[in-house]
VMD Tcl script that builds the backbone (N, CA, C; Angstrom):
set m [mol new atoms 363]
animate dup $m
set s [atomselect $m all]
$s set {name element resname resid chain x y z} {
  {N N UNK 1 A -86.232 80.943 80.954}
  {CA C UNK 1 A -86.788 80.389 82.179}
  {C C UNK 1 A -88.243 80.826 82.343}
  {N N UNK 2 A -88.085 82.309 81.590}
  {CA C UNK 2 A -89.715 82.455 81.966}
  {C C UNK 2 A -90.786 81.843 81.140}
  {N N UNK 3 A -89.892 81.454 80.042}
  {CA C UNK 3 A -91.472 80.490 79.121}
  {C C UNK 3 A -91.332 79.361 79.681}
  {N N UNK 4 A -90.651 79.112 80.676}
  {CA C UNK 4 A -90.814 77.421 80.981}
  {C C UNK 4 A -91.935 77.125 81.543}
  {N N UNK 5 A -91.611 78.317 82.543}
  {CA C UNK 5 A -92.812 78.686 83.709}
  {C C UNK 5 A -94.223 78.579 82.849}
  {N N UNK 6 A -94.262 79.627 81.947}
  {CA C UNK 6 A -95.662 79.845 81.758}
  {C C UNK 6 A -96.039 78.580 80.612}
  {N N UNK 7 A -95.023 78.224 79.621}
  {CA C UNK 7 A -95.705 76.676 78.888}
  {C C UNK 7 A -95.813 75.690 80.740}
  {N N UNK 8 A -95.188 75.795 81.695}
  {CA C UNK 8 A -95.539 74.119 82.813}
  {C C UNK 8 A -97.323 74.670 83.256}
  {N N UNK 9 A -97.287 76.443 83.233}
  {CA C UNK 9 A -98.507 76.321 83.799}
  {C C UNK 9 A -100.286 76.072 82.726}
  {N N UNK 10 A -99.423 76.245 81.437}
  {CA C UNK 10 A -100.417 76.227 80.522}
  {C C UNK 10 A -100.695 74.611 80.044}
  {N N UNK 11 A -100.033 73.890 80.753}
  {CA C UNK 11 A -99.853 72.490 80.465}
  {C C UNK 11 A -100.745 72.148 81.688}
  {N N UNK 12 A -100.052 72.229 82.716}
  {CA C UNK 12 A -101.321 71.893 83.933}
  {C C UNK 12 A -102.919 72.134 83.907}
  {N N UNK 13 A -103.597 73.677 83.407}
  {CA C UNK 13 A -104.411 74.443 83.278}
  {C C UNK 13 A -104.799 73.406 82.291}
  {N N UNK 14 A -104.526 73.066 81.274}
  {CA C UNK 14 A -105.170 72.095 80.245}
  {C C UNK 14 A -105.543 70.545 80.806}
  {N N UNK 15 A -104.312 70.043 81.388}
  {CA C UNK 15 A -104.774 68.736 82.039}
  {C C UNK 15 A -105.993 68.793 83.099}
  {N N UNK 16 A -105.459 69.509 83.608}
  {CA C UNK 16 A -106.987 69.848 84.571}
  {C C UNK 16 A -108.121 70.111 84.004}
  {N N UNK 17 A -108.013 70.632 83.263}
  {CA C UNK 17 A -109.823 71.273 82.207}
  {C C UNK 17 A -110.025 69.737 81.729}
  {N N UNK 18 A -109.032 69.199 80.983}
  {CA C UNK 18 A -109.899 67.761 80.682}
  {C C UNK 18 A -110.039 67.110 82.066}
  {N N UNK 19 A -109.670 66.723 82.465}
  {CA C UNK 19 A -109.751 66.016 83.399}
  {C C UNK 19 A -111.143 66.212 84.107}
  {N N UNK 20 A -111.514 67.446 84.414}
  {CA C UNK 20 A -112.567 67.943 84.777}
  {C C UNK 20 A -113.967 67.776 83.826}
  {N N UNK 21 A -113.351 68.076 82.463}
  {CA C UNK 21 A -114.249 67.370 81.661}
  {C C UNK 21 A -115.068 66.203 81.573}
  {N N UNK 22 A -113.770 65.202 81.529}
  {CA C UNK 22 A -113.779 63.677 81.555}
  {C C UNK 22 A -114.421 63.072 82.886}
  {N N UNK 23 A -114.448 63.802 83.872}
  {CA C UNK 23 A -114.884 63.249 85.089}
  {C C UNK 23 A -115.898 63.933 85.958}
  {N N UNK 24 A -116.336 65.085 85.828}
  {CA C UNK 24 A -116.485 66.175 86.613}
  {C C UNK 24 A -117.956 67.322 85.649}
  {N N UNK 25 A -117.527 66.734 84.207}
  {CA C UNK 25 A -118.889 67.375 83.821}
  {C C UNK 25 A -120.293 66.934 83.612}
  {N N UNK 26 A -121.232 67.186 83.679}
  {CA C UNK 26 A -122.315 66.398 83.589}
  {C C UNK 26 A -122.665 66.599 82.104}
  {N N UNK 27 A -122.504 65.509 81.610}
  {CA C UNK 27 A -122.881 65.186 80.113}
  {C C UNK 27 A -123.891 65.354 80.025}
  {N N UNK 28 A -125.340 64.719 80.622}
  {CA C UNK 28 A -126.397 64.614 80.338}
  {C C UNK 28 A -127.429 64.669 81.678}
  {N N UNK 29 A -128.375 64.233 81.752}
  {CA C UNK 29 A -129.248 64.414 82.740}
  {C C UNK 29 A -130.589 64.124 82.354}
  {N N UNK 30 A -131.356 63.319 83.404}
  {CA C UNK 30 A -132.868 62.875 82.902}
  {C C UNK 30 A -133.301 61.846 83.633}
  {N N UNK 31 A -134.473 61.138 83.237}
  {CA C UNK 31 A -135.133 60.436 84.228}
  {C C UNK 31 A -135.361 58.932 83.398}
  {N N UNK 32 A -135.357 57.837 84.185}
  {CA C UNK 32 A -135.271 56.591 83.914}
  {C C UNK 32 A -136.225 55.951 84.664}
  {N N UNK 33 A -137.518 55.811 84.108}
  {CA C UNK 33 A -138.560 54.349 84.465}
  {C C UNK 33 A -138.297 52.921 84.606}
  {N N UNK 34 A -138.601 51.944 85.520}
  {CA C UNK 34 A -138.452 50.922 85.514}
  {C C UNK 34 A -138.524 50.360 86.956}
  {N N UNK 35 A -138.601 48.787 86.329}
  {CA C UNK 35 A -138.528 48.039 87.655}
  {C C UNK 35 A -137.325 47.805 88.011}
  {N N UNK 36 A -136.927 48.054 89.651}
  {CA C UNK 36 A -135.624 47.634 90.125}
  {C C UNK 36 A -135.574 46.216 90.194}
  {N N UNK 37 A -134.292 45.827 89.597}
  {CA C UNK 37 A -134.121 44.634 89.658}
  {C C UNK 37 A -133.378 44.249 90.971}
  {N N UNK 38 A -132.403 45.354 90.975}
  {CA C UNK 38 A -131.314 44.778 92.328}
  {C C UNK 38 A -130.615 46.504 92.808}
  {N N UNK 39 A -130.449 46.637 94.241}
  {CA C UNK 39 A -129.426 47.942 94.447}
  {C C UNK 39 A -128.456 46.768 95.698}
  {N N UNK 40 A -127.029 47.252 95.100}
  {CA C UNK 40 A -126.024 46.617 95.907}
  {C C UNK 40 A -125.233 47.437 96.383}
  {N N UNK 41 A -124.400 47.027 97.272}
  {CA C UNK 41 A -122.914 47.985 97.964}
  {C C UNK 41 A -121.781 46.904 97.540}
  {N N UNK 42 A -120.859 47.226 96.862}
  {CA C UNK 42 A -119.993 46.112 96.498}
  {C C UNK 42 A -118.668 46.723 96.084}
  {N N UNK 43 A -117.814 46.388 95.996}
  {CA C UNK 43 A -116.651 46.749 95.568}
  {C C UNK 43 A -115.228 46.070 96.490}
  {N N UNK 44 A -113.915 46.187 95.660}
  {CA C UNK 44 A -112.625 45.622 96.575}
  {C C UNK 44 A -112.447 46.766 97.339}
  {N N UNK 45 A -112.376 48.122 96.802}
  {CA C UNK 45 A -111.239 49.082 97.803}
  {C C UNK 45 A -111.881 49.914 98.023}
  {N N UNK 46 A -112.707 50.560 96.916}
  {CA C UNK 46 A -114.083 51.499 97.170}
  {C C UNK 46 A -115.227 50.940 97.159}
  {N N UNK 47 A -115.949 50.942 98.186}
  {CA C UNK 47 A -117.677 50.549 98.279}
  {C C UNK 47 A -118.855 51.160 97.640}
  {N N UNK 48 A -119.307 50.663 96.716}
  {CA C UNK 48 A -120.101 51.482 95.893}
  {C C UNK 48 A -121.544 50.898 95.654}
  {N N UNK 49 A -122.144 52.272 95.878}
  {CA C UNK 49 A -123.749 51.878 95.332}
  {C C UNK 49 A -124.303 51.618 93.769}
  {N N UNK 50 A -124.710 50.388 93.913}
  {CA C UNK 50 A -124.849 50.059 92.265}
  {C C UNK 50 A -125.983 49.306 92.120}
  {N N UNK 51 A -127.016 49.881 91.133}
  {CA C UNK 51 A -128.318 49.141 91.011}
  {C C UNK 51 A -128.642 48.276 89.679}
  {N N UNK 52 A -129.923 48.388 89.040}
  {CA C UNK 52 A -130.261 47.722 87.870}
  {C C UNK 52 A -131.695 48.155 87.453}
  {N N UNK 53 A -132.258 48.982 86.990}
  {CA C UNK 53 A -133.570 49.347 86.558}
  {C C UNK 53 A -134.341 48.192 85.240}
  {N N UNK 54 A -135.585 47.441 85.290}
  {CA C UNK 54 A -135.671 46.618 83.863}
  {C C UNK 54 A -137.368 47.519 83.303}
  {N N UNK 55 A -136.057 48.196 81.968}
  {CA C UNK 55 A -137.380 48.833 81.485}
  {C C UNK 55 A -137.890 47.677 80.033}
  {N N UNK 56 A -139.553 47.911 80.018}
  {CA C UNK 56 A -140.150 47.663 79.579}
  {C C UNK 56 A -140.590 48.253 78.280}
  {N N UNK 57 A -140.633 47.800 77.332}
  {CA C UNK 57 A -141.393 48.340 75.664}
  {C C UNK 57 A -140.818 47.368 74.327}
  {N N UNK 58 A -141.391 48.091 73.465}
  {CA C UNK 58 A -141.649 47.308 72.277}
  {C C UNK 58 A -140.380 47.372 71.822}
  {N N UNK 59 A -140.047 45.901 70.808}
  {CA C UNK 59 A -138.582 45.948 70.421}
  {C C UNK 59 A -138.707 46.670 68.972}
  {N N UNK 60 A -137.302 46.006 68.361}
  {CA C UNK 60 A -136.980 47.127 67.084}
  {C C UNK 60 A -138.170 46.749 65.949}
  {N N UNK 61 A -139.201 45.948 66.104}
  {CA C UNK 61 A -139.735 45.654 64.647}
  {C C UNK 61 A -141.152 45.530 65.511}
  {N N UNK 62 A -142.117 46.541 65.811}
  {CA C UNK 62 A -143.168 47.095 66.355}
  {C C UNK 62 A -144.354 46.178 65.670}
  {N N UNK 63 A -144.510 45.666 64.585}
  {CA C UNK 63 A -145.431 44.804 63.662}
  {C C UNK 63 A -145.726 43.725 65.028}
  {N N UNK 64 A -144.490 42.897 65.232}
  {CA C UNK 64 A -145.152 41.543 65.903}
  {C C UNK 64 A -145.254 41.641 67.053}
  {N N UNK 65 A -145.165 42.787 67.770}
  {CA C UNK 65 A -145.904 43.146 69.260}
  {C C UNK 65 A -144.965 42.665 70.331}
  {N N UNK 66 A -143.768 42.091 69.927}
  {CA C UNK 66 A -143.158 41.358 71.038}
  {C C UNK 66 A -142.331 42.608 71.923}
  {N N UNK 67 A -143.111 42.308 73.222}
  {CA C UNK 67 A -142.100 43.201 74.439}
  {C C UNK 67 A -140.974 43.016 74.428}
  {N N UNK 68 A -140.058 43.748 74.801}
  {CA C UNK 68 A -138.577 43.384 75.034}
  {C C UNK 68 A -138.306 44.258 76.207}
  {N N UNK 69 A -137.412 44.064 77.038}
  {CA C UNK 69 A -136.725 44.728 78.314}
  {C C UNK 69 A -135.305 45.276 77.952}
  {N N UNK 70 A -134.934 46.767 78.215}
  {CA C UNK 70 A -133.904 46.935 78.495}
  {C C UNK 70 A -133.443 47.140 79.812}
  {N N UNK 71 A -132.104 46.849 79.940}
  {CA C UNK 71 A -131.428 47.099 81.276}
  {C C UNK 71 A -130.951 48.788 81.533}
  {N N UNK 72 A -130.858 49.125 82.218}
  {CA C UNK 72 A -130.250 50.115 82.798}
  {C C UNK 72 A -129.395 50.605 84.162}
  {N N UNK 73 A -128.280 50.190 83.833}
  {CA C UNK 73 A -126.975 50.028 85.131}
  {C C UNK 73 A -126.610 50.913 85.467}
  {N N UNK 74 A -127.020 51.592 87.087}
  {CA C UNK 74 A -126.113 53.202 87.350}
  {C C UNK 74 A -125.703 52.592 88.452}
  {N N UNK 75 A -125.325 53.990 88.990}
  {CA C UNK 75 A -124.122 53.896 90.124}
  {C C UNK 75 A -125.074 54.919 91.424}
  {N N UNK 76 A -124.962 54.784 92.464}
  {CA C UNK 76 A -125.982 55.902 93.423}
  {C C UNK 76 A -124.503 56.562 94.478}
  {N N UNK 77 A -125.123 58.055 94.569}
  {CA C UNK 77 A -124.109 58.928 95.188}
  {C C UNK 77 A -124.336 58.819 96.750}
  {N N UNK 78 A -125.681 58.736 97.198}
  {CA C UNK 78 A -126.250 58.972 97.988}
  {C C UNK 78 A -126.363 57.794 99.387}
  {N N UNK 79 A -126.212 57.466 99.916}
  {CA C UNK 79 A -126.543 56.503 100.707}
  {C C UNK 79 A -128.075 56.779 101.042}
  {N N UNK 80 A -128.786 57.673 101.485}
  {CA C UNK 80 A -130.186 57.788 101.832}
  {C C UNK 80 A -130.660 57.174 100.361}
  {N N UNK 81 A -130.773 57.272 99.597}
  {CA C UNK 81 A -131.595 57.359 98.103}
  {C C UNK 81 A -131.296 55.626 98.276}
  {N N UNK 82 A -129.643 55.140 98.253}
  {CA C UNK 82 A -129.533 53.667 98.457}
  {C C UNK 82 A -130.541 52.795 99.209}
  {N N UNK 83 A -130.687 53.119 100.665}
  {CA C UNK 83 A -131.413 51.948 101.358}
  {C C UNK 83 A -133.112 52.738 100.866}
  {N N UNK 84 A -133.252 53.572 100.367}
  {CA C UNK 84 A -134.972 53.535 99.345}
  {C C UNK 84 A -134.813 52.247 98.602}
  {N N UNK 85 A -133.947 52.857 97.799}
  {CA C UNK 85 A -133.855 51.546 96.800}
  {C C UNK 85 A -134.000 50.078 97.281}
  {N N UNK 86 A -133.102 50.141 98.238}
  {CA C UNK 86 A -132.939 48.928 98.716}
  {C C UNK 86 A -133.628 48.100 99.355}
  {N N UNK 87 A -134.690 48.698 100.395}
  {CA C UNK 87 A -135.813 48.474 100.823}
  {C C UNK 87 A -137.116 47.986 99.987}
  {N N UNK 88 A -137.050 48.804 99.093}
  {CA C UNK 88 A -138.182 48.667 97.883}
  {C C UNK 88 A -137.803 47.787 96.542}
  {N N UNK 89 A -137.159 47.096 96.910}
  {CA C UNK 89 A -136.620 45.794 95.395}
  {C C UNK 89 A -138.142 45.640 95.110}
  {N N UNK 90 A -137.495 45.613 93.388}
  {CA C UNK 90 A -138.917 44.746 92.751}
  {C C UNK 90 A -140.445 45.969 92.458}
  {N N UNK 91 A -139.747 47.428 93.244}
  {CA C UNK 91 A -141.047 47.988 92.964}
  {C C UNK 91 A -140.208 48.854 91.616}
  {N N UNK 92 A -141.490 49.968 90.974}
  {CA C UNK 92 A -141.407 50.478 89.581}
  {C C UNK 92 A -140.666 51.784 90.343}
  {N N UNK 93 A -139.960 52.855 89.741}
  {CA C UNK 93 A -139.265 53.707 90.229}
  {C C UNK 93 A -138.760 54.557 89.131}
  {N N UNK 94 A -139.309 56.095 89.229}
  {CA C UNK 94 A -138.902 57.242 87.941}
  {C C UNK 94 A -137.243 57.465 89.032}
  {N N UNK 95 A -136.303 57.126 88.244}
  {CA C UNK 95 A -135.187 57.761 88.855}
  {C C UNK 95 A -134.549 58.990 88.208}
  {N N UNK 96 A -133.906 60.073 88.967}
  {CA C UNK 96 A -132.861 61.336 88.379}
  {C C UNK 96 A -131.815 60.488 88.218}
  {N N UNK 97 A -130.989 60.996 87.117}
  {CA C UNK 97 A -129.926 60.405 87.490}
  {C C UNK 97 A -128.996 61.607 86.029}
  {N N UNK 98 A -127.104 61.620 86.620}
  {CA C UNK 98 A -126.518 62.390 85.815}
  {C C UNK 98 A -125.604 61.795 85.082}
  {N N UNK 99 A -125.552 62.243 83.827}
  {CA C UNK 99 A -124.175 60.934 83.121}
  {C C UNK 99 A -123.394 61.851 83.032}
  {N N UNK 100 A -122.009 61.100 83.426}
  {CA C UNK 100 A -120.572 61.910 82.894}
  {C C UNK 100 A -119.694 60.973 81.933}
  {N N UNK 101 A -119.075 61.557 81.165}
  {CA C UNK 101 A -117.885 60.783 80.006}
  {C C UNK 101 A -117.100 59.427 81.082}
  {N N UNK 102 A -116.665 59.906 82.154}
  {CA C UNK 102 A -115.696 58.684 82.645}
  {C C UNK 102 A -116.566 58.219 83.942}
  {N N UNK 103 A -115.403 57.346 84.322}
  {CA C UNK 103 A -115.889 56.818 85.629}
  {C C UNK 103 A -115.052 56.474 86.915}
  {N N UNK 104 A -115.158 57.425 88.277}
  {CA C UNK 104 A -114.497 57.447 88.733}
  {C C UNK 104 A -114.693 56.458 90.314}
  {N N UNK 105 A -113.513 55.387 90.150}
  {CA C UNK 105 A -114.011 54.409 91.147}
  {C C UNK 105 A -114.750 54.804 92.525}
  {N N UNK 106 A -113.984 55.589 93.078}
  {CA C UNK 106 A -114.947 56.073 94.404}
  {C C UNK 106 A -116.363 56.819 94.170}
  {N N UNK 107 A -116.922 56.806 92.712}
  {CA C UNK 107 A -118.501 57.154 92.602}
  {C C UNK 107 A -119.350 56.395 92.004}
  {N N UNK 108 A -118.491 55.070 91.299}
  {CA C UNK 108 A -119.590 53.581 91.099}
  {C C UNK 108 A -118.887 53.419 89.874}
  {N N UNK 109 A -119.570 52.571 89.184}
  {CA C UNK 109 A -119.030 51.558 88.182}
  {C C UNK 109 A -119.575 52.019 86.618}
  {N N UNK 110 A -120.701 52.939 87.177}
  {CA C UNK 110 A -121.188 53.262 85.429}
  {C C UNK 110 A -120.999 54.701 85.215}
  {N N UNK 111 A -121.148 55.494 84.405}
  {CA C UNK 111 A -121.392 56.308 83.827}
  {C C UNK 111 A -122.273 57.437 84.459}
  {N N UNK 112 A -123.843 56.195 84.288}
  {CA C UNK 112 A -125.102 56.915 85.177}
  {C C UNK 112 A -124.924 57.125 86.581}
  {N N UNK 113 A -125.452 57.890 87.378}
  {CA C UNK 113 A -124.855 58.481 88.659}
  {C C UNK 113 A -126.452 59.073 88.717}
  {N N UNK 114 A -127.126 57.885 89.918}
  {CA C UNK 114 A -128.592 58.719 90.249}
  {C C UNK 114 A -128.712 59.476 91.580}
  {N N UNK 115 A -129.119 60.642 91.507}
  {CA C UNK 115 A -129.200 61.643 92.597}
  {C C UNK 115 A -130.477 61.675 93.339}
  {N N UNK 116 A -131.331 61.111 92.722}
  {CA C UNK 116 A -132.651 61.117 93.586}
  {C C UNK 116 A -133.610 60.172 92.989}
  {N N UNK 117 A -134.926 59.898 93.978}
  {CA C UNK 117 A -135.959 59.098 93.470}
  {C C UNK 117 A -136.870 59.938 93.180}
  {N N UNK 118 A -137.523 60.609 91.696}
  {CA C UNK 118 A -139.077 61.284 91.401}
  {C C UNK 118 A -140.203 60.374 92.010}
  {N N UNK 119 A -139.966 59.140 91.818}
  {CA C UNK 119 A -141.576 58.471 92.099}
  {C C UNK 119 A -141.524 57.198 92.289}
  {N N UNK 120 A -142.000 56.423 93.215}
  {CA C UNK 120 A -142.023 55.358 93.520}
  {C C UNK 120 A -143.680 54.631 93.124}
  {N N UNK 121 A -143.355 53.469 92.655}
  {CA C UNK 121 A -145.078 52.989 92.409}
  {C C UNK 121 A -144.846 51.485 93.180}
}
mol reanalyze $m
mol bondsrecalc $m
mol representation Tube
mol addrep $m
């Protein structure tokens, strides 16, 4: 009976560490240039802040000069940081923002998870 105990609690202690992993650690961290394309509130059951950054630069073959845009889709924690965004469509914007492995519906739809605005132009 007593190893039951201690394998149920060494089983829990593990699910939880991933779990915490998977959802809860910050993978990465850094800053993202670009023009906002769009910040929305949208969702069925959880309401979530979700934007669109369009960055600008040279594509994969640098010779023929052609610009290309990438997208960049996060998710915002913040409601203050939201109506910045939201107010300011269309302007250029250095954003913070933190990536984790999963994605948990009540904190947005991507990965990226931005915590603040560095700079507005």
């Amino acid at each position: 009976m007593k190893y039951l105990w201690i394998t149920l609690v060494a089983v829990v202690l593990l699910l939880a560490g991933v779990f915490y992993y998977r959802y809860y650690f910050v993978f990465g961290e850094g800053v993202k240039s670009g023009v906002l394309n769009y910040a929305v509130k949208k969702g069925n059951i959880f309401k979530t802040y979700e934007g669109k950054l369009i960055q600008q630069g040279f594509g994969a073959n640098p010779r023929t000069g052609n610009l290309t845009s990438y997208e960049f889709e996060f998710s915002v924690d913040d409601e203050a940081v939201f109506k910045q965004l939201e107010i300011n469509n269309g302007k250029t914007f250095d954003l913070h923002y933190k990536e984790y492995h999963g994605v948990l519906p009540w904190r947005g739809n991507t990965t990226y998870v931005v915590d603040k605005i560095v700079n507005m132009k």
